[in-house]
N, C-alpha and C positions, 0 to 999 in steps of 0.2 A: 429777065425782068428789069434789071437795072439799066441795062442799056434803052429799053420804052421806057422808064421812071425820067432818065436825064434828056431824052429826048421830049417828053413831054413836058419839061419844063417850059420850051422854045413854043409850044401853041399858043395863040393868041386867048391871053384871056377867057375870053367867052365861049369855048373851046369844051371847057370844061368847067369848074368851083369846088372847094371843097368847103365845109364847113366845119367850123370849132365854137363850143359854145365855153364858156367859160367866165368865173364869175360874176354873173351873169348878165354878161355881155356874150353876144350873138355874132360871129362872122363869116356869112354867105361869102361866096363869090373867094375865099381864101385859096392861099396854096399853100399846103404844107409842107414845110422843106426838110424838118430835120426833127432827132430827138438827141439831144445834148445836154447830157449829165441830168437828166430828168426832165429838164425843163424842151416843150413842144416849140419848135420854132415853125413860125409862118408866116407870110405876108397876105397882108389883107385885102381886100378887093380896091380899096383905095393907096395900094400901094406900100402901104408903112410894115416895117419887119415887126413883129409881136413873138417874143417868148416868155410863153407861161411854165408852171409847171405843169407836169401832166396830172397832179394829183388833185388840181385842181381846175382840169379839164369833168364838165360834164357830159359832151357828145362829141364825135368827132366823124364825120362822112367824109368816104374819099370817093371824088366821081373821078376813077381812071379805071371801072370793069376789075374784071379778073378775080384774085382771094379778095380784092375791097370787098366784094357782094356780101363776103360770110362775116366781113369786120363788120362791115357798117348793117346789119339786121343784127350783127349782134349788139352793138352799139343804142341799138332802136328797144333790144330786147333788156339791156342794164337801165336804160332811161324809165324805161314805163315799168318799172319793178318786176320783170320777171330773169332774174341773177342765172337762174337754172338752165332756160332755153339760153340766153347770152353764153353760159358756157362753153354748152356744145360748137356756137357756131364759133367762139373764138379757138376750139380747139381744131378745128377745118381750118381756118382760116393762120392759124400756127405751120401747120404742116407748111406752106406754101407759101409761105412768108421768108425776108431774107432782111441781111442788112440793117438799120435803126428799127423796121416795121415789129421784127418778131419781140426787138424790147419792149417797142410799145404793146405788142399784142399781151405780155407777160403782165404787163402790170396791168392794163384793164380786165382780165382775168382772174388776177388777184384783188383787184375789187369785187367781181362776180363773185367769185368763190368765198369771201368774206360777208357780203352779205347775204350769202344764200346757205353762210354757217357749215362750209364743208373745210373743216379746219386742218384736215392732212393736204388736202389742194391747196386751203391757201397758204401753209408751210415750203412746201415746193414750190409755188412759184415766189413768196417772198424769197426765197434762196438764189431763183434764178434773175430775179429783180436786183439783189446787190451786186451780184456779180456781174449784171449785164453791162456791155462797154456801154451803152446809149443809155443806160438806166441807172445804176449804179447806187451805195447805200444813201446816197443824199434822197433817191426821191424813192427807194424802198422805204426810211423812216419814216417817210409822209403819208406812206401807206401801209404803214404800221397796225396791222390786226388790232381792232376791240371786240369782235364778237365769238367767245368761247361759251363752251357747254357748261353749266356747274356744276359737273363729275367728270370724272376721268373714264375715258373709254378708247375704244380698240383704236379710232381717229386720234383720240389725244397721244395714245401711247406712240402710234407711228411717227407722229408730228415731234416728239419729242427725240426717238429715235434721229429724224431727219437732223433734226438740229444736231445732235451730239456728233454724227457726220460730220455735218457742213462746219460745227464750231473747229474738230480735229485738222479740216482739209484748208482751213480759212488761210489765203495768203498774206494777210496784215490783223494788225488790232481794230482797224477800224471796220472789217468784216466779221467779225469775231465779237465786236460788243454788239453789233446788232442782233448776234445769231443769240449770243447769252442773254440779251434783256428780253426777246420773245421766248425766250427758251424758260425762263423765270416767271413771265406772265402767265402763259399757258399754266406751268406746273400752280403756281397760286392762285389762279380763277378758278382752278379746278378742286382746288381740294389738296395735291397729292404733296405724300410729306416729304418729298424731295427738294419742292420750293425749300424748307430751311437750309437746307446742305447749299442752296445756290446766293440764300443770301448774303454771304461776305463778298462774293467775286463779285457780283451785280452791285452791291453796295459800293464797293471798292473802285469800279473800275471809269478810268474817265470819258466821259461821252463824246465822240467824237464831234468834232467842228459841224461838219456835216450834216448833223444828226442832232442838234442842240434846237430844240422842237419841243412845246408844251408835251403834247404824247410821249414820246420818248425820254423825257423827263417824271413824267408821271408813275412811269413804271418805278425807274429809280428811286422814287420816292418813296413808295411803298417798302422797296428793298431797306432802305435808307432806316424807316423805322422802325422795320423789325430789329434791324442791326443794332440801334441805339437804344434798344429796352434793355441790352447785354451792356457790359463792360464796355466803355468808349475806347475801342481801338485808334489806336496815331491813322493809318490807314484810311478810316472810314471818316476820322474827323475830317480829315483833309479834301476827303471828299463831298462834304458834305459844304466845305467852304466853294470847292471847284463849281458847287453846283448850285451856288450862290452868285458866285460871278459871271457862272455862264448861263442859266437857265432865264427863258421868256419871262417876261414878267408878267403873264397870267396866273403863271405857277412860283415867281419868288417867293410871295408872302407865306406861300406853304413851309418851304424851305429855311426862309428866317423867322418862321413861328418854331418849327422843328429844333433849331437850333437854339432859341430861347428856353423851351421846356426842357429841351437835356440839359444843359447848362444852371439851369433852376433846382431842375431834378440835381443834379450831382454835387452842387455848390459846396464849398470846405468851406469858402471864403467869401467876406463879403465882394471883393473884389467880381469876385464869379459871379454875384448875384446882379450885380452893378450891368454886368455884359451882358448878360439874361435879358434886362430890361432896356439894353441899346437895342438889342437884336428884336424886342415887340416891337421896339419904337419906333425901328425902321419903318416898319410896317404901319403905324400911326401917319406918320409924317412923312412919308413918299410916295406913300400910296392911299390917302385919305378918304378914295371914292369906293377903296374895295370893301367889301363886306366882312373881310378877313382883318378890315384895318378896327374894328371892335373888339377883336379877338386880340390885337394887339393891346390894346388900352387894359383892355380886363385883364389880362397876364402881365404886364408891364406894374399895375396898380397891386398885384401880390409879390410882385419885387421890391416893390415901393415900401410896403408893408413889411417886407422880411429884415428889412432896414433900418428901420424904425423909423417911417415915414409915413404914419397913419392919414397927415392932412395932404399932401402929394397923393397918397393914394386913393383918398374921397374923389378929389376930383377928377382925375383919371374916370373913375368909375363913373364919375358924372358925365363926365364926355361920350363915355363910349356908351349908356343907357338914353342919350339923346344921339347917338348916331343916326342917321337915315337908314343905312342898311341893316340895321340889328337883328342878330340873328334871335330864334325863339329861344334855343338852346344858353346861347350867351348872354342875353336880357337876364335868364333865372339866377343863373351862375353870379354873375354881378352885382343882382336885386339883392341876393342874399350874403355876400362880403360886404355890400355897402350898407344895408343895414345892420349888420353885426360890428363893424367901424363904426358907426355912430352911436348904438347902442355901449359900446364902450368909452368912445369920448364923452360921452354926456354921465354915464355912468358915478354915483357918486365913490370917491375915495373913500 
């Protein structure tokens, strides 16, 4: 098969086409060359080389016959939401696959298998997605399982099994964090009280380059504050900065909200309290459009406060009860410091 793959390169265009649809842009008439380090490499019918990731590939048809037949129906069967029948034909279509094809076939499979909620499938094939030479943990993290059962059962327990495996057999730390952050999610969407015993290591451990991804971030986050409702370990502070410096900033303001409130929470000194309210403030003042950036103002305005900065923190409060994105929850919280502030400035001596 590889020897008709690279001869078929040499046919005239029109010969054949493949198609890749992808954010949603459409490309008939393509050829697909290759899958490297996750990302689909092709050139398009007007010539130009395009590499996507595959995780952000929606369809992909190969017109060159053969196991293509069972990829591309399965490809037709993940598009039009049936995950299930996609399955089976991607797993026909595995057998008889070689070369970059069977990574690719691995990860569109672990899409199937994710949306169609078969979570010891999709456990195995994310394993075989990090590992994969053409696939590898960059664009396994991209395809990072969300959809778990909320109880623990004979799927979950396997799935957990697998991981504990694959985290023992793992040749680097940076296969090894991916296998503990799914490994932590599972166990906490479900219920099971083994997520605690995994929160330090998950907490603790730094997210690979690769892998520095809202999703993948998000789990740690979670781990993040369970860890910090305990005694502030050196360990997990440090991490908690790491993942401040490195994480998307769809998800910072979580992280330096996070970081305000333990800081708040734990303060000896005014000093600590002072930090508490850089760390809302970031969140105010860098990120002004997020909705998170209210939350900043309202926690910043009770450092203000802890201070002895009653009119600093009126206005705070003021600001962020005229934000645009105010949330309902934060509107009340604030309604009522800012009136209980004023009701004491006015208050007579």
């Amino acid at each position: 098969m590889a020897l008709a793959l690279c001869l078929s390169a040499f046919l005239p265009r029109t010969a054949y086409g493949d198609q890749v649809v992808a954010g949603g842009a459409n490309y008939p008439g393509a050829i697909i060359i290759a899958l490297k380090e996750g990302r689909l490499e092709f050139r398009t019918a007007a010539g130009k080389l395009e590499a996507v990731w595959l995780s952000d590939v929606d369809l992909v048809i190969v017109d060159r016959g053969g196991m293509f037949a069972d990829l591309n129906q399965a490809e037709r069967y993940l598009a039009s939401g049936e995950p299930d029948r996609a399955i089976e034909r991607y797993r026909r279509a595995l057998k008889l696959s070689e070369g970059f094809w069977s990574d690719l076939i691995v990860a569109r499979m672990l899409a199937a298998c994710n949306r169609a909620g078969r979570l010891d499938q999709v456990v195995r094939n994310f394993i075989r997605a990090v590992n994969g030479e053409a696939s590898g943990p960059a664009l396994a993290a991209r395809l990072m399982p969300d959809a778990f059962p909320v109880t623990r059962t004979k799927a979950t327990s396997r799935a957990v099994e697998e991981l504990d495996t694959a985290i023992s057999r793992a040749a680097d730390e940076e296969k090894r964090a991916l296998f503990h952050l799914l490994r932590y999610e599972i166990l906490r969407r479900t219920g099971d009280q083994r997520a605690a015993n995994a929160v330090p290591t998950v907490a603790a451990l730094a997210v690979p380059a690769s892998a520095r991804i809202e999703r993948v971030f998000a789990i740690q986050l979670a781990a993040l504050e369970e860890a910090l409702k305990q005694d502030v370990e050196p360990a997990v502070w440090n991490s908690l900065d790491r993942a401040i410096r490195w994480s998307p900033e769809e998800i910072l303001p979580c992280f330096l909200l996070l970081k305000g409130r333990t800081l708040l929470r734990t303060a000896s000194t005014q000093e600590d309290i002072i930090r508490a309210g850089w760390s809302f403030m970031r969140v105010a003042i860098h990120m002004p459009d997020d909705p998170r950036a209210a939350e900043g103002l309202y926690a910043a305005a009770l450092a203000l406060e802890r201070i002895g900065r009653p009119d600093k923190a009126v206005s705070l409060l003021e600001e962020c009860l005229a934000h645009k994105r105010l949330g309902e929850d934060t509107r009340k919280l604030a309604q009522a410091v800012l009136e209980r502030l004023e009701s004491a400035v006015h208050s007579p001596e």
